[in-house]
C-alpha positions, 0 to 999 in steps of 0.5 A: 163259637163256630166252626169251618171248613177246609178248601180241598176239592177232595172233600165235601163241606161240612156245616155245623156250630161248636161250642163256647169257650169262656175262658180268659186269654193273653199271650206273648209269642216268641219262638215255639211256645206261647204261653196264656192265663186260663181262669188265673192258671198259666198254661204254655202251648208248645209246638210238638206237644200236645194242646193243653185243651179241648181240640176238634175230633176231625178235620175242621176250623173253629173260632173261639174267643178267649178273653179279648182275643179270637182264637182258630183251631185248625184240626189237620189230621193227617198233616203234611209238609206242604200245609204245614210250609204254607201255613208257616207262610201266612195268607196274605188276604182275608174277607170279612162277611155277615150273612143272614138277616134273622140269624146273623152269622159272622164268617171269616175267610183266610186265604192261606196258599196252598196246598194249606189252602182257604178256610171259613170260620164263623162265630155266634156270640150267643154262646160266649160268656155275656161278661167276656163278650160285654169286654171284648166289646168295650174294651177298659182302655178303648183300644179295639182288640184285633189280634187273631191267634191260630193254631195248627193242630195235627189229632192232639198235637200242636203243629205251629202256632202264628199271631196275626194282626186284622185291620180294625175296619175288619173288627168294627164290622165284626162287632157290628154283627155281635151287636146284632147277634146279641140282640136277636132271638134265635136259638143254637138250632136256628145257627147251624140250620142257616150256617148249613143253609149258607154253605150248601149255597157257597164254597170257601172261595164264594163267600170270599168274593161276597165279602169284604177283603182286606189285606195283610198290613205290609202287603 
C-alpha cells in the first residue's frame, strides 16, 4: 500500500508505492510469535525465522493492511543491536498527516528513538481489496480498528515484532483521508509522482511538525 523511509543522515530518502495486499489478518501476541489467519490458512511469525511473506528487497518501511489491522514492515538489513534495543523500546509519539489535494496521501511518522530512529510510511487505498477496505471502514461491531502491528525485518528474517494501540482520533483522520482516496481519480503513477514530490520537499522529521502528533497512551 505504500512505503517509507528510515531517518538516517547517512542515506538519502527514497520515494516510491508498494504494492497491495488483501490478504485477511487477526492476531494474538504473546511471547516471540504471533500467529494469523491468511485466506483461512493459519500462518505463525516467529522472531529468528523467516517471515512467512512477501518482505521488501532493500532498506524501507511499508504499510500494508491485512484484514482490519494495519501492518508495517521495516526492512533493516544489516541490523544492529542498538536498532533492534530501540525498537524493542517502542516510540513514545507518533503524527498523523494527509498531503496533497488531487492525490491525497495518508503519512505515518513514528518517532522511534535511536539509533532505530523516525520512519514515514504512507498508504494509498486505491490498491487494496474494495471489500477489505469497505470493512475496515465500517467496521460490523462498530468498534474502530486501531491496533498497528510492526514487524522488524533483517533480509528475510523476522528480528521482533510489537502491537501497538493508536488513538482513535488518529484513525478517524486516517479514515477521512481513505474516504478522499477512494473517491478521487488518480492513477498508481500520479502516487508516487506526488508521494516523490512531497519528500524531495521534506525529511522524516518535517512531516512530523506538520502533522498531528499524538502520544502513547500512558505517556
Amino acid at each position: 500500500m505504500g512505503k517509507g523511509n528510515r531517518n538516517k543522515n547517512r542515506r538519502r530518502r527514497k520515494a516510491c508505492s508498494g504494492s497491495a495486499s488483501n490478504s485477511a489478518f487477526s492476531a494474538s501476541q504473546s511471547g516471540d510469535s504471533v500467529s494469523s489467519q491468511k485466506n483461512a490458512t493459519i500462518t505463525k511469525y516467529a522472531v529468528g525465522e523467516r517471515f512467512p511473506g512477501p518482505v521488501p528487497s532493500q532498506e524501507s518501511v511499508v504499510m500494508e493492511m491485512w484484514g482490519q489491522s494495519l501492518n508495517v514492515l521495516i526492512q533493516f538489513p544489516g541490523l544492529s543491536r542498538g536498532e533492534l534495543a530501540a525498537f524493542k523500546q517502542g516510540f513514545k509519539r507518533y503524527t498523523y498527516l494527509e498531503t496533497g489535494t488531487n492525490v491525497p496521501i495518508a503519512n505515518w511518522i513514528f518517532e522511534f528513538p535511536s539509533p532505530h530512529n523516525p520512519i514515514d510510511c504512507n498508504f494509498d487505498a486505491r490498491l487494496v481489496n474494495r471489500e477489505t477496505i469497505t470493512n475496515y471502514l465500517n467496521p460490523a461491531d462498530g468498534e474502530l480498528a486501531n491496533v498497528v502491528y510492526f514487524f522488524l525485518l533483517d533480509g528475510p528474517i523476522l528480528r521482533a515484532q510489537k502491537m501497538v494501540g493508536i488513538h482513535t482520533d488518529a484513525v478517524r483522520l486516517f479514515h477521512e483521508t481513505i474516504r478522499k482516496q477512494l473517491k478521487s481519480s488518480y492513477n498508481p503513477t500520479d502516487f508516487t509522482l506526488s508521494l516523490s514530490n512531497l519528500h524531495s520537499r521534506y525529511s522524516t522529521w518535517d512531516l512530523a511538525r506538520l502533522g498531528q502528533s499524538f502520544k502513547m497512551h500512558g505517556e
